[in-house]
Every structure is written in C-alpha cells, then in structure tokens.
C-alpha positions in Angstrom: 150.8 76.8 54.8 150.6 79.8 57.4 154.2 79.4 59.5 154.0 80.1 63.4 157.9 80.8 63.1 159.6 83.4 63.5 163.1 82.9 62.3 164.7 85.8 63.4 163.1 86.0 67.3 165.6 83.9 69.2 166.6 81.3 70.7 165.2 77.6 69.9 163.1 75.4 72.1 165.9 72.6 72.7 168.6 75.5 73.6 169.0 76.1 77.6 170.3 79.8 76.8 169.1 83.1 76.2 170.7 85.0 73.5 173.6 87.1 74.9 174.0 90.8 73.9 176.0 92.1 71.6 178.5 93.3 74.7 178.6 90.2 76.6 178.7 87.7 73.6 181.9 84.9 74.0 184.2 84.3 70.8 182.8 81.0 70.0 179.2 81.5 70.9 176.8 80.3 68.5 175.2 82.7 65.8 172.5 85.0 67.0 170.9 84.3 64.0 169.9 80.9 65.6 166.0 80.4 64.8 163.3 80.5 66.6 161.1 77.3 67.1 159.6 77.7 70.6 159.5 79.2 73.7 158.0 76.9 77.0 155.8 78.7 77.9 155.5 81.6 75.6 152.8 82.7 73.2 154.0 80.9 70.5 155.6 77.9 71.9 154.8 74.9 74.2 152.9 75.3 77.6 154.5 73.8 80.4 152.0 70.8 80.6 152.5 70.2 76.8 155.9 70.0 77.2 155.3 67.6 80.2 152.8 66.1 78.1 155.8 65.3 75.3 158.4 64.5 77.7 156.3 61.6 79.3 155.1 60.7 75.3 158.8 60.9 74.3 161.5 58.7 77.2 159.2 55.8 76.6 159.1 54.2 73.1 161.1 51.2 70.6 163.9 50.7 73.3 161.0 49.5 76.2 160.1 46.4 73.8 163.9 45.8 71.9 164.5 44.8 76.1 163.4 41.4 76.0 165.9 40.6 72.5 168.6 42.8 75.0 168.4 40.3 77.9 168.1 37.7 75.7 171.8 38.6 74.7 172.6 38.6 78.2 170.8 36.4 79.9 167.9 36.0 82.5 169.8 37.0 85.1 172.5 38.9 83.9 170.3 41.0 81.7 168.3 42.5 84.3 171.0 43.2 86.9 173.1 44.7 84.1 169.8 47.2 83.3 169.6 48.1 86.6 173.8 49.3 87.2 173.3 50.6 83.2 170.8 52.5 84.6 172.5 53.8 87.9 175.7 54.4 85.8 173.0 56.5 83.2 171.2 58.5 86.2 174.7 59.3 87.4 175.9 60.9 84.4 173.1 63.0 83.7 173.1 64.5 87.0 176.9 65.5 86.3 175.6 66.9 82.6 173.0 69.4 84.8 175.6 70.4 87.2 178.1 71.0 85.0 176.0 73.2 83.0 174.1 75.1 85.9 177.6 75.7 87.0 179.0 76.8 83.3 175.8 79.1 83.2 176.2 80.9 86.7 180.1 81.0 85.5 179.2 83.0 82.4 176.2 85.1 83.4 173.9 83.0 81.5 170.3 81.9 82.1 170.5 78.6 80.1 173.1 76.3 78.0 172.4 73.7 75.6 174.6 70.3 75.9 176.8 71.3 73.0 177.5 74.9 74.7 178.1 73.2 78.2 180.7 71.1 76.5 182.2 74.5 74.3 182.6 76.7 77.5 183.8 73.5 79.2 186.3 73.6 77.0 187.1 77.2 77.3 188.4 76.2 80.5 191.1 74.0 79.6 193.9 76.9 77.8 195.3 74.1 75.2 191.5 72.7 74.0 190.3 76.6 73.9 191.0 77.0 70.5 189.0 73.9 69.8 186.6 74.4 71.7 183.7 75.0 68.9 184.2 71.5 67.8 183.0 69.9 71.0 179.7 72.2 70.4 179.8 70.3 66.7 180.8 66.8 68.0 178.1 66.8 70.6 175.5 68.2 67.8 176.6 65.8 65.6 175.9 62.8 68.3 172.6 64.6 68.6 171.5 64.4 64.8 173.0 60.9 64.6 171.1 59.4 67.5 167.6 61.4 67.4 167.8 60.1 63.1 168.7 56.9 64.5 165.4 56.9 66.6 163.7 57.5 63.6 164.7 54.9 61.5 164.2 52.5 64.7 160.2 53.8 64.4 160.3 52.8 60.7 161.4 49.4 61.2 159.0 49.1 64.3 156.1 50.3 62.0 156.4 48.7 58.9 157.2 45.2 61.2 154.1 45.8 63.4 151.7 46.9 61.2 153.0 43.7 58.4 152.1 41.2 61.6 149.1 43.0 62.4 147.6 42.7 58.9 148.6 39.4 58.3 147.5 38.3 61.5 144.2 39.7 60.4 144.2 38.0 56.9 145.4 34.5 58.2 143.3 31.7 59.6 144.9 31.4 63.0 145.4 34.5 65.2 148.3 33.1 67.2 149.9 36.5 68.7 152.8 34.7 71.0 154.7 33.6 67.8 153.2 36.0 65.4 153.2 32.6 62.4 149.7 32.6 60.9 148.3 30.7 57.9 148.8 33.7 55.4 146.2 32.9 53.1 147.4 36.3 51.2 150.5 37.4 49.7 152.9 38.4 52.7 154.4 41.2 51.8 158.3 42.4 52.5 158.1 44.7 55.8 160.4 47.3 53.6 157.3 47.9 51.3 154.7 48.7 54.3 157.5 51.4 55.2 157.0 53.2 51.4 153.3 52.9 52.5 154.3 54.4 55.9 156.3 57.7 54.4 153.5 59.8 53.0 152.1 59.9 56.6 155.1 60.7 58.6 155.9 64.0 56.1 152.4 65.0 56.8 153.9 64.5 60.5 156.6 66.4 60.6 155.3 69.0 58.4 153.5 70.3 62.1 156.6 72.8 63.2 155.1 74.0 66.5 154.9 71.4 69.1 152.0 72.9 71.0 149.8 71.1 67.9 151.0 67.8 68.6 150.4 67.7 72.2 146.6 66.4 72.6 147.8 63.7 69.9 150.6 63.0 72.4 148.5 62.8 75.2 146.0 60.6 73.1 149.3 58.6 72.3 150.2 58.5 76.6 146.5 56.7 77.2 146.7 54.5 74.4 150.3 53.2 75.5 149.3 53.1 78.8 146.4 50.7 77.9 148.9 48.7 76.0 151.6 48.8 79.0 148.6 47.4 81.2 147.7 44.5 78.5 151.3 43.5 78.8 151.3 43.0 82.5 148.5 41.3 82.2 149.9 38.9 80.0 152.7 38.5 81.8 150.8 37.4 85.2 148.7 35.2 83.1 150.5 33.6 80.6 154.5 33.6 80.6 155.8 30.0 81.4 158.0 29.2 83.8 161.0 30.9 82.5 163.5 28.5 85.3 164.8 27.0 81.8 165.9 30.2 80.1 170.1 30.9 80.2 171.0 32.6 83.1 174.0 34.0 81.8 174.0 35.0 77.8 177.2 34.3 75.2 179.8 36.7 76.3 179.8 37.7 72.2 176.2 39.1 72.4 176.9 41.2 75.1 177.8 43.9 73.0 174.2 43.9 71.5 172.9 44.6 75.1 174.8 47.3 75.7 173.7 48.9 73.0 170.1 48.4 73.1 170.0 49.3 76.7 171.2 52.8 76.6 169.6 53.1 73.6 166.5 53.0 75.8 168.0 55.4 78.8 168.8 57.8 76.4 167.1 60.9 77.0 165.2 60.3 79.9 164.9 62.7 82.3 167.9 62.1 85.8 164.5 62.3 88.4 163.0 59.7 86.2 165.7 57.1 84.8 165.5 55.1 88.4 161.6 54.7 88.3 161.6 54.1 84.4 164.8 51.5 85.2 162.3 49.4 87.4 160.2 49.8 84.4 162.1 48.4 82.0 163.4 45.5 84.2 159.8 44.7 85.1 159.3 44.3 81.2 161.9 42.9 80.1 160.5 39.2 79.2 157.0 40.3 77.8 155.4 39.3 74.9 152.4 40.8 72.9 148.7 40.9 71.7 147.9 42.3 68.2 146.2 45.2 69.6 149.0 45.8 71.6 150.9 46.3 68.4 148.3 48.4 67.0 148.2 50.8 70.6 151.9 51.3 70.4 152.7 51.7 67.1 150.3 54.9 67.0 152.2 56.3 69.9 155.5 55.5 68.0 153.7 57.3 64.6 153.5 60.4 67.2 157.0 59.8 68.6 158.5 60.2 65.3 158.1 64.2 65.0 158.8 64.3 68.8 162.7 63.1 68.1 162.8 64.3 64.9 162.3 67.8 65.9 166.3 67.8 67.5 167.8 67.3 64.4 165.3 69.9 62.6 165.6 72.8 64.9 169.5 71.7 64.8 169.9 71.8 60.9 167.1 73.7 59.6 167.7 77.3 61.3 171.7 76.9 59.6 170.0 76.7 56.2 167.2 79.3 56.6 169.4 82.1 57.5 171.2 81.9 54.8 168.4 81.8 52.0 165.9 85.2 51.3 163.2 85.4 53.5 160.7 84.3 51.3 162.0 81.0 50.4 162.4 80.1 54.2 159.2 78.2 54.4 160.0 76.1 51.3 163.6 75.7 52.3 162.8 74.3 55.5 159.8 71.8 54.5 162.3 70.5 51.8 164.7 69.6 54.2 162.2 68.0 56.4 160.7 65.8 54.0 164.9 65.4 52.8 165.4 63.9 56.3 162.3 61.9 56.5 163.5 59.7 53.2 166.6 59.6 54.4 165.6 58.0 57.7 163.4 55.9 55.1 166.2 54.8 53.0 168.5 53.8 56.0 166.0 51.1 57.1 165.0 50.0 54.3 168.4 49.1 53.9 168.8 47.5 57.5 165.3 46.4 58.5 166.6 44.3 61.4 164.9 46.5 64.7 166.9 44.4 67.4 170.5 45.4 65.6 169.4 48.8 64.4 168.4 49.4 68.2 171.8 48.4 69.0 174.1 50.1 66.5 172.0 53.4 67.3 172.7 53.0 71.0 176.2 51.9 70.5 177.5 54.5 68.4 175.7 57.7 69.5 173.8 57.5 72.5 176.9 55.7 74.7 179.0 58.7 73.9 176.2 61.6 74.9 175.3 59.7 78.2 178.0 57.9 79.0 181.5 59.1 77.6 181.1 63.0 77.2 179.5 64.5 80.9 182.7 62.0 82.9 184.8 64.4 80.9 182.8 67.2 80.7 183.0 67.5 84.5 186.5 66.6 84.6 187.2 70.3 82.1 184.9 72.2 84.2 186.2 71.4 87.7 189.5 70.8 86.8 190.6 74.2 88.1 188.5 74.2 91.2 189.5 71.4 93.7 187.9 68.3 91.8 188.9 65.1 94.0 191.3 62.7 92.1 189.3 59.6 93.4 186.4 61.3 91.3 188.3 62.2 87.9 189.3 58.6 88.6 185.8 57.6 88.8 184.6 59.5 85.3 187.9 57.4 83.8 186.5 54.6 84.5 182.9 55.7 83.2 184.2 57.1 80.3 185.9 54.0 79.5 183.3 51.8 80.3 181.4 53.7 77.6 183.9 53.9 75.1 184.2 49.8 75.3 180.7 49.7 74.6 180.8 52.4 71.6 183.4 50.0 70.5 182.4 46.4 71.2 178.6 47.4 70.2 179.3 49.2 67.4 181.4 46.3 65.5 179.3 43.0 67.0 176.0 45.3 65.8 178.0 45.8 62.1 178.9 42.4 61.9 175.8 41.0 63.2 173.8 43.6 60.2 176.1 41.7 57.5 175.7 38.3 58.5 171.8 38.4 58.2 172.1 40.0 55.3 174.2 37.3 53.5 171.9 34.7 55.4 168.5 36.6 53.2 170.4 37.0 50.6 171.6 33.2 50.0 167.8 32.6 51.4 166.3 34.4 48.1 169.0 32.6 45.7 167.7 29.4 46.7 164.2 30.1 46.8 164.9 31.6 43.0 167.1 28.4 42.0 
C-alpha cells in the first residue's frame, strides 16, 4: 500500500498551529517531528468542502438515538429542558475554548493552537503551574484518545445490536419494528459475535489514512442519514401515542446516566452549530425506529468510525513513527491501527450495553473537555488581564457542575455496567441448570 504521508512535512490535520521555527520555538512546545497527516486545503490533504463534508458526517451519530434512553432517565419533561440548558451551558464553553485560544495564538505569534497547546501556554501564564504546564497538553490529549476510543466502541455496540435486530427481523415471521421481538425461527445469535463479524471491515476502514478518500463515502453517509432522520419524523407524526402517561420527572438516581449521555452527544460539535443541533436533539428525543432506518444509519455510523478514530491515530501514531527507521513506518503505523481497532473491539465486547457505554464515555471524558477544562482554561489565560470576579465565579460554578457529572455519571454508569452483568450472568446459570 502506496502512503500519501509524509511524516516528516509538518504539522497534522487536527493541530491549529503551524510549526514554529527553530528561533521562536517555546520550552514546552511539542516536537517538530510531529507528523504530517493533512493539510485543509492543501495538495495532499482535505478540501475545504470535504472537511465540511466530514464535519456535518461526524457531530451527528450514536448519541442522537442513545437520547430517548437519556430522557427516559430524566423524564418527559425534565429530560428535554435539561438538553436544552446542557446545551446552552456546552455552546458556552466552546465559545470560551476559541477565544481563549485565538487569544493564546495572537499572544505568542502563532497562526493556530491545538486544544492541548491552548491549555499548555495557558498554563505558562500562571508562574507556579509553568513548570507543569506540558501535562495539561497530556491530560487534555489523554481526554481526547479516551473519548474519540470511546466513540468507537459506542459504534461497535450500535453495529453489532442493529445489524443482530435487522437480521433477525428479517429471518422471523413477524416484522414488528416498534419492539424489535420477532418469532426467531433461527438461532439468535449473541450481538458480541456480529461485532467479530464487524472487525475485518472496520480495519479495512481505517486502513484509508488520508481523509480526502473518505469524503464521497461521507457524503453518501449525509444522504442516507438524512433519509433516515426524515423516516423518523415521519413516524413520530404518525405513530407515537399519546405520551400524557409517561413520568414527567425521572428517578433522581438515573440522572447521572443523563448527564452522561447528553454531552456525550454535544461533544464535538461545532459552537455556531450546538444551538440548532440542540433543537435537534430535543425534537428527537422520544423516536422510535423502522428496520431500514437501522440499516441507513448504521452505514453512516460504519463511516463514522474512521472519522473519530482518526484523533487518537494522528495523536499516537506520529509518537511511534518518529522513532522507528523510515522504512518500517508504514508497517508500524498500520499495526497500531488495526492494535486500536481490537482494542475498541475487546472493550465492547466486554460491555455491550450502548445506553451505559454512552454514558460512561460522556461521563468520564467528554464532561471534562467541554465542560470542566475551557471554565479554567479562561480563568489561567485572563487571570492577569482584568477578568471580572462575577465571571471566574461563573466558570466555578461550570466547572463544578461538570465535575459532579464526571463524578455522579461515572459511578451510577459503573455500577449500573455491574449490575446487568450479574443479572446475564445469573440469567445463563439458570437457563444452564
């Protein structure tokens, strides 16, 4: 396989920074041995309407349809009101992330700065975190593999559970798609073995290094979920009961598992587009599906897949690259992409619940990047220049708003995982005895 890489050109597609010369480089800026994956817009990289094209492909995917399970932890009422402040609280944040890092980069000369260098020369700016200030590059890195991994074991589950109802729907005598039960009259197979069927076409996936490649399959993906979007809406003018029975107000215990899965869906969507996509979600949030439906968005999850997991890639691959000879580079870094693909594999094989895995992912990583880290971030940056005490009081209260949730989601998620585990695993005993 012919590679479109350059290792050795500069600086990677997800960094917002032009490599600094030698004269101007900071202490702790990162290696200028960082790889090349893509330019937007250069000869080798991403046009700008690809790059649109994968933005749109990528904000919208798993978290849209974990919603309804969401606000079924919080309640009719409650769940959608608490999306839409979630949401507001989400937009607000990510504004502060830009201006804190248009603001760093003006500061230091620079074009461009990734999240985890905005957080670094944020640091910088604070004299007793300066000699730390690498680590909050790392930390916010580390959040960045955890949660785009995360997304991928979500699009496992979501597969292997989709594709298990689909075929079974197919082999069955009843095609009941509210409830998904159907007269199997084949064996029904455990959703962890469709996901073994699933990895040989997700390497082959991820095994395309230049994003330009995928986009006409993400565009194909855009339609297709759009058509699927528009099935949905259908169904819910046409057949969604009166919902005046449902709980208004969830268990005050599930909570937790709201919280995560809801900013497990705002994560990484764009600050012009998280209100219109927040309308979105609350608009969806009690739908139910067709089998094609299924079929329509589980190809545009298959496509999502090498969309997230090309953070963690151009994140981990460039460190090993550079240190190996040149012409093992191309072997070195499909290893560790097919490495990372298993291991995505074997994480939900061992936790094939989507609804909790949704939740521990959002709890744990993607409530600190959008919610705990830019409050502070802004509060290091600005701290010298005038910043009002009513808003450093304001990113407290963010900040600990988040941290609650990282907390509170992160254990009920945990505990929730255990529980049904125990509950399949007495199930199985029984059926055996």
């Amino acid at each position: 396989m012919d590679s479109d890489i350059n290792y050795q050109d500069g600086p990677v597609f997800s960094r917002i920074e032009e490599s600094p010369t030698e004269d101007d480089e900071p202490v702790h800026s990162p290696s200028r041995m960082q790889n090349e994956y893509e330019r937007i817009g250069g000869r080798s990289g991403s046009s700008s309407l690809q790059t649109l094209i994968h933005l749109l492909k990528g904000n919208i995917g798993t978290g849209l349809l974990g919603l309804p399970l969401a606000v079924k932890n919080a309640g009719l009422v409650m769940g959608p009101l608490s999306l839409f402040v979630m949401g507001i609280i989400a937009v607000h944040c990510m504004n502060i992330l830009v201006k804190c890092a248009h603001h760093l980069s003006d500061k230091l000369g620079k074009p461009f700065l990734t999240y985890g260098e905005a957080v670094e020369y944020g640091m910088e700016n604070v004299s007793w975190l300066r000699n730390y200030s690498h680590w909050g590059r790392r930390v916010v890195n580390l959040f960045l593999i955890i949660t785009q991994l995360g997304f991928c074991c979500v699009y496992f589950v979501f597969l292997s559970d989709n594709v298990k109802q689909v075929v079974e729907a197919a082999n069955g005598t009843t095609m009941n798609c509210n409830t998904n039960q159907t007269a199997v009259i084949v064996p029904s197979y455990d959703s962890r073995l469709y996901m073994l069927f699933i990895l040989p076409f997700i390497i082959l996936l991820v095994f395309t290094r230049n994003l330009k490649f995928l986009a006409p399959f993400s565009f194909v993906a855009n339609l297709v979920m759009s058509a699927s979007l528009i099935l949905i809406y259908y169904f819910c003018l046409t057949h969604i009961p009166n919902p005046v029975d449902l709980p208004k107000v969830g268990r005050a215990v599930d909570y937790p598992l709201f919280f995560g899965t809801a900013i497990f869906a705002f994560e990484g969507i764009a600050p012009h587009q998280c209100f219109f996509v927040t309308i979105y979600f609350c608009c969806l949030c009690v739908c139910r599906m067709y089998q094609i439906v299924k079929l329509l968005y589980s190809f545009g999850i298959y496509i999502t897949y090498a969309l997230q997991f090309y953070v963690p890639a151009e994140i981990l691959i460039p460190l090993a690259v550079e240190r190996v000879d040149p012409r093992w580079e191309l072997l070195v870094d499909l290893s560790i992409r097919v490495g990372l693909v298993i291991f995505t594999c074997v994480l939900a094989i061992l936790i094939p619940e989507l609804d909790l895995v949704i939740s521990l992912v959002g709890s744990v990583s993607s409530s600190a990047l959008a919610l705990i880290l830019p409050p502070l971030l802004q509060v290091i940056t600005f701290h010298s220049e005038g910043l009002s005490g009513w808003i450093v009081l304001k990113n407290i209260i963010i900040s600990f708003f988040g941290l609650v949730g990282f907390v509170a989601g992160t254990y009920i998620s945990i505990v929730e995982i255990i529980s049904r585990q125990r509950t399949k695993q007495i199930d199985v005993y029984f059926q055996v005895m």
